[in-house]
C-alpha positions as CSV (number, residue, x, y, z in Angstrom):
1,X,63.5,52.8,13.7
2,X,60.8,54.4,12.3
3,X,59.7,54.6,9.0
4,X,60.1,58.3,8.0
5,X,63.7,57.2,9.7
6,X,64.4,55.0,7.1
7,X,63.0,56.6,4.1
8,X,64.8,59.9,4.8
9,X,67.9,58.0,5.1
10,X,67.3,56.2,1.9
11,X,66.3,59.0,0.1
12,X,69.9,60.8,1.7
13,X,72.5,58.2,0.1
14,X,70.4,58.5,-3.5
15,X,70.9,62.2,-2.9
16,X,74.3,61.9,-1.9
17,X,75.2,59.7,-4.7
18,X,73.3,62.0,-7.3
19,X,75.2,65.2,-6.3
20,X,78.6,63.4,-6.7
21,X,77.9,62.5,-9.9
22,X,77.1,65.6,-11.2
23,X,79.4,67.5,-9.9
24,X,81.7,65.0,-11.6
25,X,79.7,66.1,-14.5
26,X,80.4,69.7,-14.3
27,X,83.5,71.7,-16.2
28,X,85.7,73.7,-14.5
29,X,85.3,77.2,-13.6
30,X,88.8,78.4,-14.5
31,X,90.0,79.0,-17.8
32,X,93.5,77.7,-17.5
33,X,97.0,79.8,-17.6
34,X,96.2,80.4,-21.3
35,X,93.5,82.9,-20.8
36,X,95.0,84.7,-17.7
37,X,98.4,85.4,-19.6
38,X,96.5,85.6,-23.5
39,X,93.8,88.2,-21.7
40,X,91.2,86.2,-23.6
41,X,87.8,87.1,-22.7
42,X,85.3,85.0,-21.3
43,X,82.6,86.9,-22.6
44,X,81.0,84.2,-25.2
45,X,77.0,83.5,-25.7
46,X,78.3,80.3,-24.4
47,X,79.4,81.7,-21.1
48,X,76.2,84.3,-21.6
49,X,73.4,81.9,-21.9
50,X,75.1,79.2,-19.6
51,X,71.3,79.1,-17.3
52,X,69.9,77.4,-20.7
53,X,72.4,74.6,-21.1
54,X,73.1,71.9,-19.9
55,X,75.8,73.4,-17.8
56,X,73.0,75.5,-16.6
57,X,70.8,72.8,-15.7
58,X,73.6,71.0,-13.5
59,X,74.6,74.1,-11.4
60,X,70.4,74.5,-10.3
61,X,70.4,70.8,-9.6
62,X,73.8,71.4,-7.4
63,X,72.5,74.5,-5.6
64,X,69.5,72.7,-4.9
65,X,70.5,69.2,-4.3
66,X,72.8,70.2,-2.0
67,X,70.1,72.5,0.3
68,X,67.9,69.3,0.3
69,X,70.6,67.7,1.6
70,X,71.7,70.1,4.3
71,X,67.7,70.0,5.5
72,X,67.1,66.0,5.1
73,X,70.4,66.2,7.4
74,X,68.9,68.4,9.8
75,X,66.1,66.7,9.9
76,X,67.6,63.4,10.7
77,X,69.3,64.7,13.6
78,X,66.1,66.0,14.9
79,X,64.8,62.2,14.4
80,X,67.6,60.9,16.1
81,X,67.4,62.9,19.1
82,X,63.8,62.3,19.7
83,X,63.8,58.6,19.1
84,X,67.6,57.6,20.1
């Protein structure tokens, strides 16, 4: 194995793990039954500045977690094809 090999499939797991955890972290999107029967509306300047919170700051780190995933993937297949 080579040694880009083995540090793109270390850097993977660590990856892996990290994107579990915070989208353990996250809240849930839906409101509950409460605010679909109530009509209570979502509209807060919590829900409005969302991309400065915290909240915020895990969504990016999902979205972009997640496509460095997808590409370290691809690129291990690529590895794995020219050296298997």
């Amino acid at each position: 194995m080579s040694v880009i090999h083995v540090i793109l499939s270390i850097i993977y797991v660590i990856l892996g793990v990290a994107i579990s955890v915070v989208i353990l972290m996250q809240e849930g999107k839906s409101n509950g039954l409460g605010s679909a029967i109530g009509g209570i509306s979502t509209d807060s300047y919590w829900s409005k500045n969302r991309g400065r919170s915290m909240e915020g700051a895990l969504e990016h780190f999902t979205r972009y977690g997640a496509i460095a995933f997808m590409l370290i993937t691809i690129a291990l297949n690529v590895l794995l094809k020219i050296l298997g």
